[in-house]
C-alpha positions as CSV (number, residue, x, y, z in Angstrom):
1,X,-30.4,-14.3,27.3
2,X,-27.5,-16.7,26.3
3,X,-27.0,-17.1,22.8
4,X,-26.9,-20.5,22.0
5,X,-24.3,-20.4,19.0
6,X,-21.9,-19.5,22.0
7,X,-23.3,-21.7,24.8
8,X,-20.9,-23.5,26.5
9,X,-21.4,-26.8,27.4
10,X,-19.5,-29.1,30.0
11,X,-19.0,-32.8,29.7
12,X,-19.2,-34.2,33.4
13,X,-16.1,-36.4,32.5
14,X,-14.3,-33.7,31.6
15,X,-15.5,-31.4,34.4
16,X,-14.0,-33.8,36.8
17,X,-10.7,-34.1,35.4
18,X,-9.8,-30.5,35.1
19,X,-12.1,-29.1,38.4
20,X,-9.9,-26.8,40.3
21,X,-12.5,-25.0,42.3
22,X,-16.3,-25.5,43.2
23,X,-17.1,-24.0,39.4
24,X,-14.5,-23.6,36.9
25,X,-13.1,-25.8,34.2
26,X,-13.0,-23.2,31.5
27,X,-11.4,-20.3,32.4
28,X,-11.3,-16.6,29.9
29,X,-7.9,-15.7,28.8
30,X,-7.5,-12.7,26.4
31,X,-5.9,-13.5,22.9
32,X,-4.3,-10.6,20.5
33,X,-4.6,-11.4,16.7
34,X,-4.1,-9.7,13.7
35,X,-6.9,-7.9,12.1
36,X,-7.3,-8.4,8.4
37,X,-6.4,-4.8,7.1
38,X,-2.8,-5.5,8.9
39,X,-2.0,-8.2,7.7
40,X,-3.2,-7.2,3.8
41,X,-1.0,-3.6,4.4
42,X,2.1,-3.9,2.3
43,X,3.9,-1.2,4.1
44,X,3.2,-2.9,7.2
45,X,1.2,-0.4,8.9
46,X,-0.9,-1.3,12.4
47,X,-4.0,0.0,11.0
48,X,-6.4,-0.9,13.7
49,X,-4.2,0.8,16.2
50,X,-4.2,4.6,14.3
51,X,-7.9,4.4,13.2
52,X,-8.5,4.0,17.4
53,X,-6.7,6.9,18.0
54,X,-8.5,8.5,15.1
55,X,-11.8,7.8,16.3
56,X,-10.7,9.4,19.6
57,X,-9.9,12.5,17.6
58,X,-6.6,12.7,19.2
59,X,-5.0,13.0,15.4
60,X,-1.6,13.8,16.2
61,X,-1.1,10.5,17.9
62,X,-2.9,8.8,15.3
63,X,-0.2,10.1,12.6
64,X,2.7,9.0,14.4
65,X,1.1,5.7,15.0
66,X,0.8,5.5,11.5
67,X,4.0,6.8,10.4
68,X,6.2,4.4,12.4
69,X,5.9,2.2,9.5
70,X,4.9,4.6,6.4
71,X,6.1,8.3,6.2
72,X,3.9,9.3,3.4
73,X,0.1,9.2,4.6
74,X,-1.1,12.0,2.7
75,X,0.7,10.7,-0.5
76,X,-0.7,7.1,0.3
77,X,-3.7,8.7,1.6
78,X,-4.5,9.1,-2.3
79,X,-2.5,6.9,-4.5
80,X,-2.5,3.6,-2.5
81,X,-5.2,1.0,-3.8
82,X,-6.2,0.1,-0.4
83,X,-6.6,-3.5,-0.9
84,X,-6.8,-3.3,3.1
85,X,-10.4,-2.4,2.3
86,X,-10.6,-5.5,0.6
87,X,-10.4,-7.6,3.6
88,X,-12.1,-5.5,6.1
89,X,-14.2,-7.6,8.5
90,X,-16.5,-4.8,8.5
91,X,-17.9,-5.6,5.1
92,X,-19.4,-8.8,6.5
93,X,-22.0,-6.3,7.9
94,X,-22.5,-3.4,5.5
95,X,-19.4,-2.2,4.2
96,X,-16.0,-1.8,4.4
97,X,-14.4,1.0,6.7
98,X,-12.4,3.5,4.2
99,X,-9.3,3.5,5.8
100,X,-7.5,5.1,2.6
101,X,-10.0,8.1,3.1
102,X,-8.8,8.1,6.9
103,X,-5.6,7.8,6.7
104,X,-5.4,11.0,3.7
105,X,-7.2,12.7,6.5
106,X,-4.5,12.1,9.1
107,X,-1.6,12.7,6.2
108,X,-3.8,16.4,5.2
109,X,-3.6,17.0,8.9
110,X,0.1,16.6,9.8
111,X,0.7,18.9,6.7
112,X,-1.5,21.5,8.2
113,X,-0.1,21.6,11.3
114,X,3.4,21.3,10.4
115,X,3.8,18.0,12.2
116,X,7.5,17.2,12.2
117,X,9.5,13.8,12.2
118,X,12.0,13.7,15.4
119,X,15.3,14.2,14.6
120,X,17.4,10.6,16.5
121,X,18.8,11.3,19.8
122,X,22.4,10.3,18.8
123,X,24.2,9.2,15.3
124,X,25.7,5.9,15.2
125,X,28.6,6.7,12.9
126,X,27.4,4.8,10.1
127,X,27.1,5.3,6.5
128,X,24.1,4.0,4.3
129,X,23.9,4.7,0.3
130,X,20.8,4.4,-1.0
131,X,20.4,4.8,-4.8
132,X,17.4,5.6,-6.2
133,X,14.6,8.4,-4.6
134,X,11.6,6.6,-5.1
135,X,9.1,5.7,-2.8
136,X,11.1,2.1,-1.1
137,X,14.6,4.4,-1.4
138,X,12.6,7.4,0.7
139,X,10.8,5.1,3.0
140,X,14.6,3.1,4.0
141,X,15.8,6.4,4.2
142,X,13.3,7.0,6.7
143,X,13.6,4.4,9.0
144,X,17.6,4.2,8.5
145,X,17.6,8.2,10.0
146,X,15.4,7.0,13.0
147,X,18.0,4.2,13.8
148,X,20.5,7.3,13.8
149,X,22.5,6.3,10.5
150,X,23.9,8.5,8.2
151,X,21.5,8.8,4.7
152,X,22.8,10.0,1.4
153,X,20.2,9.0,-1.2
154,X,21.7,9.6,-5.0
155,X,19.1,10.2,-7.6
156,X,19.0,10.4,-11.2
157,X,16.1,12.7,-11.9
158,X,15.5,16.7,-11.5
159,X,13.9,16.3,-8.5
160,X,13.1,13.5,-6.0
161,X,10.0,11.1,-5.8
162,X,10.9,8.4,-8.3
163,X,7.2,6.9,-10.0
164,X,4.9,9.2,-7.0
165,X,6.1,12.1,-9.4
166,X,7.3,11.2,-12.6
167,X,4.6,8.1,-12.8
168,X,1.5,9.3,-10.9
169,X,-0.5,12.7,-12.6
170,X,-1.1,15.2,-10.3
171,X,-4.8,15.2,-10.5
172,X,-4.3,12.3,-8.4
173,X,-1.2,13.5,-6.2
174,X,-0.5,17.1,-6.2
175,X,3.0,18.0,-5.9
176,X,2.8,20.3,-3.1
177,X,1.9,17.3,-0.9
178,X,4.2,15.1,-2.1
179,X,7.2,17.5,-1.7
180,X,5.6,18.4,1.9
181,X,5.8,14.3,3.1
182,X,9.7,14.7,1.4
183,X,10.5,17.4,3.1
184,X,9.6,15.7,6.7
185,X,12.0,13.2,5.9
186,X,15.2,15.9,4.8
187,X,14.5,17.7,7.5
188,X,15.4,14.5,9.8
189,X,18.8,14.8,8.2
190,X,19.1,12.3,4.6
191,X,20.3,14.2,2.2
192,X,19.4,13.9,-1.5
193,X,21.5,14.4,-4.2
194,X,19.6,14.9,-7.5
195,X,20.9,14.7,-11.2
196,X,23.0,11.8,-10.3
197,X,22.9,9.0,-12.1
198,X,24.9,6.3,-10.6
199,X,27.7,3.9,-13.1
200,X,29.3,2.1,-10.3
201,X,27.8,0.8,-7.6
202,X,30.9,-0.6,-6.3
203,X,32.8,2.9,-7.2
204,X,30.2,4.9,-5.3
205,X,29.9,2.9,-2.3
206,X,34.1,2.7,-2.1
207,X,34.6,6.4,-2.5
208,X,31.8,7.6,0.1
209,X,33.2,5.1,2.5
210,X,29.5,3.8,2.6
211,X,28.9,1.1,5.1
212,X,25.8,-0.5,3.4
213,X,24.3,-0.1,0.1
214,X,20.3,-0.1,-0.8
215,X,19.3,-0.2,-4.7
216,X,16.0,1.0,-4.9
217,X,16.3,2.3,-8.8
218,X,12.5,1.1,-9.8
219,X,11.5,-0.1,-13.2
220,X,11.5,3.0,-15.1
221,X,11.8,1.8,-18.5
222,X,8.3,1.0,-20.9
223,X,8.3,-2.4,-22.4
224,X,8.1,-2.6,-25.9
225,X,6.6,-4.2,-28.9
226,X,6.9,-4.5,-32.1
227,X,4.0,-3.2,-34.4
228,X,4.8,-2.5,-37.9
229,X,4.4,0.7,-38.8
230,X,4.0,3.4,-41.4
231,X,7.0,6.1,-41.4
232,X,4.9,9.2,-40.1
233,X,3.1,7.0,-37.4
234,X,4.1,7.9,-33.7
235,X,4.6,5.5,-31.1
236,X,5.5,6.3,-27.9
237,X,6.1,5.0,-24.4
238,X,3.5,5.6,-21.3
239,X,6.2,6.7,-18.8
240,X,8.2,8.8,-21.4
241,X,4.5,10.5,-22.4
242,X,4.0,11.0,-18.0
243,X,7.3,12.2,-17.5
244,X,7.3,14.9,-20.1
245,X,3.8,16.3,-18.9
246,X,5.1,16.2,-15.4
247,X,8.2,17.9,-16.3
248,X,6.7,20.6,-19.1
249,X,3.4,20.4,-18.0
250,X,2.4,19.4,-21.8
251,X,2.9,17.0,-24.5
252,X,3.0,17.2,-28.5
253,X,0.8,14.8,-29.5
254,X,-1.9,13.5,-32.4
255,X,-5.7,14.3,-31.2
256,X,-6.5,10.7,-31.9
257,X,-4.4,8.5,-29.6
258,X,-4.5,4.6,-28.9
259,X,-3.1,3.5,-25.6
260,X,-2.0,-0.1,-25.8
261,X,-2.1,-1.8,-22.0
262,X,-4.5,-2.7,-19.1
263,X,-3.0,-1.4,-16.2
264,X,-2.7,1.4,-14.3
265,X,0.2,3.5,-16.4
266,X,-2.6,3.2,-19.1
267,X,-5.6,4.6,-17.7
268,X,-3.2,7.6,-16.2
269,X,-1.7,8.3,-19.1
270,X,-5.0,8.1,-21.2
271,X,-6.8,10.1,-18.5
272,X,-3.9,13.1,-18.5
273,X,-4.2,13.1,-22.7
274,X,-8.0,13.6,-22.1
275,X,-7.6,16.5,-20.0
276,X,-4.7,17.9,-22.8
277,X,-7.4,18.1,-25.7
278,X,-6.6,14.6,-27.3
279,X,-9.3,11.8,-27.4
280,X,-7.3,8.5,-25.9
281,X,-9.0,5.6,-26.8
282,X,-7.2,2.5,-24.7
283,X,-7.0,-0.8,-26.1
284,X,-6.6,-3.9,-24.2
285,X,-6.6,-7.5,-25.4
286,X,-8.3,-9.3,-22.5
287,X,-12.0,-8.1,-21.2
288,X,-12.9,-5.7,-17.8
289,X,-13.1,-8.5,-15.7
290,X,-9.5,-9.5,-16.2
291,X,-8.0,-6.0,-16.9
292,X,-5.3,-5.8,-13.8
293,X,-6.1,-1.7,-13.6
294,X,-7.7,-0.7,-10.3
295,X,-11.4,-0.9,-10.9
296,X,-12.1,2.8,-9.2
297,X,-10.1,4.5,-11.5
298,X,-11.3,2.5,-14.6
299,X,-14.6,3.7,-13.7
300,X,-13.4,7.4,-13.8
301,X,-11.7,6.9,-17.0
302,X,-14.5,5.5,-18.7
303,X,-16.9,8.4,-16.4
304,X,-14.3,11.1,-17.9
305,X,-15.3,9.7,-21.7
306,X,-12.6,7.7,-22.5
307,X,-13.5,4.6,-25.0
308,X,-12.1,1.1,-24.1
309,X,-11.9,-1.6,-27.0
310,X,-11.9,-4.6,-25.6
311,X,-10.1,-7.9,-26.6
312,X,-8.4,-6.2,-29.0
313,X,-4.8,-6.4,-30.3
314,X,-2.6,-4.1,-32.2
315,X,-1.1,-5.9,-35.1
316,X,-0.5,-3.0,-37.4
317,X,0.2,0.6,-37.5
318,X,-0.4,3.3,-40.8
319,X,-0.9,6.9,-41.2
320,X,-4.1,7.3,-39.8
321,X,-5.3,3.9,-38.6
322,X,-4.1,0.9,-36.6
323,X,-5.0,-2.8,-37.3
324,X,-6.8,-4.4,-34.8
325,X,-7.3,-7.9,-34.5
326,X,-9.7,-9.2,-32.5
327,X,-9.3,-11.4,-29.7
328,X,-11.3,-14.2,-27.2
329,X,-10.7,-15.7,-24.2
330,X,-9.5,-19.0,-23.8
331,X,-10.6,-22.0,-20.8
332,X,-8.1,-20.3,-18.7
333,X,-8.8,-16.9,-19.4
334,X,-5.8,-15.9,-21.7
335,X,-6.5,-14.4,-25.2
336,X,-6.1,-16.2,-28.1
337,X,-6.3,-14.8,-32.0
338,X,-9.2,-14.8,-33.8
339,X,-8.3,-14.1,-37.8
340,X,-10.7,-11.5,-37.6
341,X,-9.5,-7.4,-38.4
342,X,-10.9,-4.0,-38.5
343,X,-9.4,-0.8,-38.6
344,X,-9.3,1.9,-35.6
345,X,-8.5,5.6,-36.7
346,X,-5.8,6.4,-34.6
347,X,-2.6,9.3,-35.4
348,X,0.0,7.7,-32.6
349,X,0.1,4.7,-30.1
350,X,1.1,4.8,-26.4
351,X,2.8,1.8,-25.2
352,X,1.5,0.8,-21.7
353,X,2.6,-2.8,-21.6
354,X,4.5,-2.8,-18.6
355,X,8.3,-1.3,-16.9
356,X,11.1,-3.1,-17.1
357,X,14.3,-2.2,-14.7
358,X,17.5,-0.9,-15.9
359,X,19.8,-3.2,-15.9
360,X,23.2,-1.5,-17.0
361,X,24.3,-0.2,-13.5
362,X,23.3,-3.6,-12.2
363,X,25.3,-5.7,-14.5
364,X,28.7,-4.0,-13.2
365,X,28.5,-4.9,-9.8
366,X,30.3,-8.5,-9.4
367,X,28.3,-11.3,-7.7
368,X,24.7,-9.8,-8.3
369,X,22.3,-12.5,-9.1
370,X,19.3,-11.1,-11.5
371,X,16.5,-13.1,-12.7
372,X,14.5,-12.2,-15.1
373,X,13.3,-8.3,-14.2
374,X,14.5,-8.4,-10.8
375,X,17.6,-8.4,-8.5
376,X,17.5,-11.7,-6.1
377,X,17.1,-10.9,-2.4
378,X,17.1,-12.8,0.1
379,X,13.2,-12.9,1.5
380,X,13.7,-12.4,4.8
381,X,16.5,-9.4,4.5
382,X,16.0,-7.8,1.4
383,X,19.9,-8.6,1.3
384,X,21.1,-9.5,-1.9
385,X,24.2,-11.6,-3.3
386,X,26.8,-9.3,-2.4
387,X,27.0,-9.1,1.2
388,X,26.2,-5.7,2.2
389,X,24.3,-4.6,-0.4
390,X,20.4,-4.6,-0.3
391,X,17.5,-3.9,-2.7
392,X,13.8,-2.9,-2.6
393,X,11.1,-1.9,-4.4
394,X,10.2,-2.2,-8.1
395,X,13.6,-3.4,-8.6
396,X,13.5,-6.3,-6.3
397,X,10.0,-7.6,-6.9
398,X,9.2,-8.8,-10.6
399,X,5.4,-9.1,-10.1
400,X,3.4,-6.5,-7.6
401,X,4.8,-3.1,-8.4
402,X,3.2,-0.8,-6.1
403,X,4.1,2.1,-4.3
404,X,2.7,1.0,-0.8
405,X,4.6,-2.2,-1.7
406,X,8.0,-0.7,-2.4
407,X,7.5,1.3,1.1
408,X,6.7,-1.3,3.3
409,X,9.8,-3.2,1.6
410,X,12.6,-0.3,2.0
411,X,11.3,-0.3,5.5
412,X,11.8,-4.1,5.9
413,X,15.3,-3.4,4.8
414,X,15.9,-0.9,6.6
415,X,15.8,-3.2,9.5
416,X,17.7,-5.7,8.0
417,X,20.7,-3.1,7.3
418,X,20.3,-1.7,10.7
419,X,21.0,-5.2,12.0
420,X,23.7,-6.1,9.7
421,X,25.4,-2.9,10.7
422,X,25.5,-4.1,14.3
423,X,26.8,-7.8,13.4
424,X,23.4,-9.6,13.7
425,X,21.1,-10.8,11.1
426,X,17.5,-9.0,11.2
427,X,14.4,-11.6,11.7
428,X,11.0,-10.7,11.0
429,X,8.5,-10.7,14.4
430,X,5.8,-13.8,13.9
431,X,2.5,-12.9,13.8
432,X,-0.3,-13.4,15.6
433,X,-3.3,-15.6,14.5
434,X,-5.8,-14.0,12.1
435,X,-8.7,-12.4,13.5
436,X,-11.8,-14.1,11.6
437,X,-15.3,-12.8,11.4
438,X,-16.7,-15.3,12.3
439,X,-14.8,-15.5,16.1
440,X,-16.4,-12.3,16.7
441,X,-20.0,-11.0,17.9
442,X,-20.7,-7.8,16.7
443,X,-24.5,-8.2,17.1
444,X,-25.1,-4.7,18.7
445,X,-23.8,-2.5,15.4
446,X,-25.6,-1.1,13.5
447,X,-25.7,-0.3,9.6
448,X,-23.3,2.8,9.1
449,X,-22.7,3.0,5.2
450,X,-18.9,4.2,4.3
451,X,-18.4,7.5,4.0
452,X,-18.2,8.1,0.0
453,X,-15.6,10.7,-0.6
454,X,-16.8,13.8,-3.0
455,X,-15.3,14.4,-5.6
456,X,-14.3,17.4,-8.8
457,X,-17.4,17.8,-11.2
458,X,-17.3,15.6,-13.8
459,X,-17.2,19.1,-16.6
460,X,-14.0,20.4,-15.2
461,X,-12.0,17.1,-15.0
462,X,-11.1,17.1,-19.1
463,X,-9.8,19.8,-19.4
464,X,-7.5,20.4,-15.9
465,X,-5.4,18.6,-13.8
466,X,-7.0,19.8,-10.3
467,X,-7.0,17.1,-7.9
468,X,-10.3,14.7,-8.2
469,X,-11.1,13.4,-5.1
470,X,-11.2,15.5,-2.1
471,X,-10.6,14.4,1.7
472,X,-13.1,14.1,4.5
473,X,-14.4,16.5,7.0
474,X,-13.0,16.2,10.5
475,X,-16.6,15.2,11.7
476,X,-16.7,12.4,8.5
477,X,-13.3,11.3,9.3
478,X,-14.2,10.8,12.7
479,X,-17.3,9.2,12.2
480,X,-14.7,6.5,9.7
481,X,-12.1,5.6,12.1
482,X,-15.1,4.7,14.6
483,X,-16.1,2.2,12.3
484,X,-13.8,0.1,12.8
485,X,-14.7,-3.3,14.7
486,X,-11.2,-3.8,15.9
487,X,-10.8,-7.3,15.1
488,X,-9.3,-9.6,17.7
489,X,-8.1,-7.2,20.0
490,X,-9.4,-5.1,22.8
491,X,-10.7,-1.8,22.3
492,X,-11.9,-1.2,26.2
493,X,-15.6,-1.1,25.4
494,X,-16.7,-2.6,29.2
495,X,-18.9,-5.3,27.6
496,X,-17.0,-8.2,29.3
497,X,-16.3,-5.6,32.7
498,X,-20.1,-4.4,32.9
499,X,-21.5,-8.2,32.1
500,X,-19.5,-10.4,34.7
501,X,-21.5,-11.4,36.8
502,X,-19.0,-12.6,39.6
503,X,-17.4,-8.8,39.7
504,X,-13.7,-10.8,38.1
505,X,-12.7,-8.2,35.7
506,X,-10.7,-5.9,36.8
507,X,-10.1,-2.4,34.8
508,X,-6.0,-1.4,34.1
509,X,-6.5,1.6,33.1
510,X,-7.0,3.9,29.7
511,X,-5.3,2.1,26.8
512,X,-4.4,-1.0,29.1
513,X,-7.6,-3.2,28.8
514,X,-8.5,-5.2,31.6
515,X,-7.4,-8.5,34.0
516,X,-9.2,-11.6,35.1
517,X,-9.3,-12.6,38.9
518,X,-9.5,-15.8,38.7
519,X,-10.2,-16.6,42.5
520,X,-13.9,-15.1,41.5
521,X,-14.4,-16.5,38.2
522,X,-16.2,-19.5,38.2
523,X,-15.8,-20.1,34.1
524,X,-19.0,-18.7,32.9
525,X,-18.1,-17.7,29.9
526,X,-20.3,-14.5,29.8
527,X,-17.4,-12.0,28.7
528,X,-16.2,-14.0,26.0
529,X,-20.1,-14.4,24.4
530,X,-20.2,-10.6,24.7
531,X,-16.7,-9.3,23.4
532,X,-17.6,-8.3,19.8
533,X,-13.9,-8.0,19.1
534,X,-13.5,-12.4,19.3
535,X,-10.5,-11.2,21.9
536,X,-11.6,-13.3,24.9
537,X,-11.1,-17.2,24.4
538,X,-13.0,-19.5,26.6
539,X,-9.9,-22.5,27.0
540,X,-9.4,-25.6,29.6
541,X,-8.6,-24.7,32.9
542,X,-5.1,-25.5,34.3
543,X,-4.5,-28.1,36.7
């Protein structure tokens, strides 16, 4: 039975103005658009194309679908907020597919199997410096080897990894997999020098004979305020306080700890105190609904016993107490001061206001434009006022500082570079319209909750740094990835081959969809009512 939200109806006028057979004056024409969770991907990655090979179980295929834009699925398979989620189509009908918990699989999986990037066929004599071993310096790094360029990647710290190690605790990314997804890429042939904290820029690039040159340095240094304070308080800064328990494993600090900040850096550095003995209380001056930490991981916090006081302000600091003043919202949602006080017991204060980027190697290269946190580049290359020198990452982008952000962009620039390297200037592909819910007919799903992830007992999480959430089973992972409704674009389910009533779809073949014959097709519009990806359009015919 026809449904009659996708009825088609002909207007005689019409129907004799664009007749070109005894039936047709609409004719089906397959349209490719671009599903939601692509587009929302800040690393760029083709989602809906790795979840279908996923759901096919050939895994292998899946990863390196996947990793042609982002070498560090088991790493993002964890860390990443998946704001994809966010806008998945499939929440329209029950709930979101978890591509994060997918795509961890797929990262766990490669690891285990000792999946290996290829090495490029030939080297194209070229020299790239990148500066800075984070994730957006690793991820150009990356992509620059797969052109077939030379990569030396300079580093300041012990060991490489930038904010996924040094930022990020490893209850949330163990180590072992984050030097495994590293190790992919050295292997590939980028080397990475360690301990080596660049002056020059100019200096460095001149004396390695460096073609190109990519800062991708981060924003590795706390903000600060001023809070008066009494001389045996301590106040200290959230990514000094990660780094140190990173790199000793421990921290000397007071048992009662305030951690001033709403974001992220505040909930993982009050979360690693908990599990060190100390009882972090975090105080934030605006209220849950506007704190700018990711909501899952403010629920663990707060599941783990951590305290919250909420619009709150530290105005004061003593020996044993801090000054709060309270706070409340204005029309627009900012805090404003009340006049009103109390006092918080509380031995030292972690600052977790926000990172600032280091500006002293910046200022010494002539020509670079900086404004306000972050180096000026030009949108479309990541190139930035001195021509051949590029920037990505936390150091380029002053507002959304995110890993899965800073790897989509050291890939963009990795593009740009490998097109300024052969005299042309790199332009990103358009995109294809968005695929909308409501162009779609998924009427034949059924409900099929997400797959909730388990996760480390609540009792052991204070006092160890184990990893919390675990990954899927193969079978769970599976059933995932066939979730997906693969919005807008064909995922060869013979609806529109099996419903045709004229026999004028044509199979091509596994992976290559089908073809309309349009000397049987007399317009009907059948296939298009039953595609529930919205990729068959019903348009005028041609005359």
């Amino acid at each position: 039975m026809m449904n009659k939200a996708f009825a088609v109806t002909l207007d005689p006028a019409t129907s004799l103005e664009n007749h070109t057979g005894s039936w047709r004056t609409l004719r089906p024409e397959n349209v490719f658009k671009l599903p939601p969770c692509n587009k929302q991907c800040p690393a760029g990655e083709n989602i809906q194309q790795w979840l279908y090979y996923a759901a096919e179980g050939n895994y292998e295929m899946a990863w390196r679908f996947l990793t042609e834009n982002n070498p560090f699925p088991a790493c993002m398979g964890r860390v990443c907020y998946h704001t994809c989620e966010g806008k998945c189509n499939r929440g329209f009908l029950d709930e979101a597919v978890g591509i994060n918990s997918v795509e961890r699989f797929l990262g766990d999986y490669a690891i285990e199997h000792k999946l290996s990037f290829k090495r490029p066929a030939k080297d194209t004599g070229k020299k790239v410096l990148i500066i800075g071993a984070g994730p957006g310096g690793l991820s150009a790094a990356y992509h620059l080897r797969r052109f077939g360029h030379s990569v030396h990647v300079l580093e300041a710290g012990a060991e490489p990894g930038g904010m996924m190690r040094y930022g990020i605790p490893v209850y949330r990314l163990p180590r072992n997999i984050l030097d495994a997804e590293i190790a992919r890429i050295t292997d590939m042939g980028v080397t990475i020098e360690c301990n080596h904290k660049v002056e020059d820029i100019e200096a460095e690039k001149k004396k390695g004979g460096y073609d190109a040159v990519i800062i991708t340095t981060g924003a590795g240094i706390s903000s600060n305020v001023d809070i008066p304070e009494g001389d045996t308080n301590h106040i200290l800064n959230a990514l000094n306080v990660l780094g140190e328990i990173e790199t000793k494993g421990n921290i000397e600090i007071a048992r009662r700890v305030a951690v001033y900040g709403g974001g992220n850096t505040a909930v993982d550095v009050a979360r690693s105190l908990r599990r060190l003995g100390a009882e972090p209380i975090i105080v934030y001056r605006r209220n849950r609904d506007k704190m700018p930490a990711n909501e899952e991981e403010m629920d663990a916090a707060i599941a783990e016993g951590i305290q919250v006081k909420w619009l709150s302000t530290i105005t004061g600091a003593t020996k044993e107490s801090l000054k709060i003043e309270k706070m409340k919202l204005d029309e627009s949602g900012y805090p404003q001061p009340t006049g009103e006080y109390e006092e918080l017991p509380a031995d030292a204060v972690v600052l977790a206001i926000g990172q600032n980027v280091d500006k002293s190697i910046l200022d010494k290269l002539q020509g670079l434009k900086v404004e306000r946190d972050a180096i000026v580049i030009d949108p479309e290359t990541n190139e930035t006022s001195v021509p051949g020198v590029f920037a990505a990452g936390d150091v380029a982008s002053a507002k959304d500082r995110t890993v899965t952000l800073a790897i989509g962009m050291g890939k963009n620039t990795a593009r740009s570079i490998h097109a300024y390297l052969r005299g042309v200037k790199y332009k990103k592909q358009p995109k294809n319209e968005d695929a909308r819910f409501e162009d779609m007919h998924p009427w034949y799903y059924t409900d099929a909750p997400k797959t909730v992830r388990p996760e480390l007992e609540l009792a052991r999480r204070t006092n160890t740094f184990d990893e919390v959430q675990y990954g899927l089973t193969e079978e769970n992972a599976i059933y995932e990835a066939r979730r997906c409704l693969s919005c807008g674009n064909c995922m060869e389910c013979d609806n529109c081959y099996g419903v045709c009533p004229d026999n004028a779809i044509r199979k091509l073949g596994a992976g290559k969809g089908y073809e309309f014959n349009y000397d049987y097709c007399k317009g009907c519009g059948v296939c298009a009512q039953e595609c529930p990806c919205g990729h068959i359009h019903m348009v005028p015919e041609k005359i």
